[in-house]
N, C-alpha and C positions, 0 to 999 in steps of 0.2 A: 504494500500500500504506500508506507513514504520512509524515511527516515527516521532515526529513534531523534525525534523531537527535544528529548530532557537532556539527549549528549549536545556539550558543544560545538559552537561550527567551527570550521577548520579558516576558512577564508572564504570573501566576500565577493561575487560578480556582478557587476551593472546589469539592470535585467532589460532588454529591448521590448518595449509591448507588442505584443503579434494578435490581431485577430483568426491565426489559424496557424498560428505554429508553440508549439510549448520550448520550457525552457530548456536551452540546449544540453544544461547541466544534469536534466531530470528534475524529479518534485526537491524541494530546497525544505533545509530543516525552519526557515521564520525569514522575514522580510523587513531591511532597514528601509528605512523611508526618510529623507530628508523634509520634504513638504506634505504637511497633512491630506490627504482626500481620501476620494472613494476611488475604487476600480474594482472592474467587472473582471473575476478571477474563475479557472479550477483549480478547484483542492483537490488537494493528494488522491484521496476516494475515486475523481472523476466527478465531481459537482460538480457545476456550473455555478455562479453566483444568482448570475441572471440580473432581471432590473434592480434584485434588493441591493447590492453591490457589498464590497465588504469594504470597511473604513480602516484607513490607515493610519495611526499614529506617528509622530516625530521620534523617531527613535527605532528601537529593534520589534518587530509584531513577533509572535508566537504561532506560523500559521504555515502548514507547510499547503505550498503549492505545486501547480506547474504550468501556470499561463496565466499572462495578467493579457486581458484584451488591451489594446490601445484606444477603439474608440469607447468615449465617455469618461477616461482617463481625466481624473483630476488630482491624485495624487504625484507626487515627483521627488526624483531621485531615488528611483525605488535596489534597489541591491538583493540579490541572493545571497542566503548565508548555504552555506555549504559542511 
């Protein structure tokens, strides 16, 4: 399903929004985020976020994924932790 979440990440990648491509890394253990917003993501599972979107905090989320959409994109500087 995704990464053990509770271990630390090893190092950080810029994450590119893709509307139809996941992240190149695989699903990532949590997401820094420079600029607070929402974005339309899948998690780990394979959810969708869809229109609810998931919100992002200044700082590190707790949230393993694997695709931030680009459009609707209001969060920024988002990073993969690994």
């Amino acid at each position: 399903m995704g990464p053990n979440v509770s271990a630390p990440g090893s190092h950080c990648v810029p994450i590119t929004p893709s509307d139809t491509t996941d992240l190149p890394g695989g699903v990532c253990r949590s997401v820094k985020c420079q600029t607070a917003g929402v974005a339309r993501v899948i998690y780990a599972n394979g959810t969708d976020s869809g229109s609810a979107n998931c919100f992002f905090f200044v700082g590190y989320n707790p949230i393993a994924i694997k695709r931030v959409y680009s459009t609707g994109l209001v969060a920024g500087g988002l990073e993969a932790v690994y």
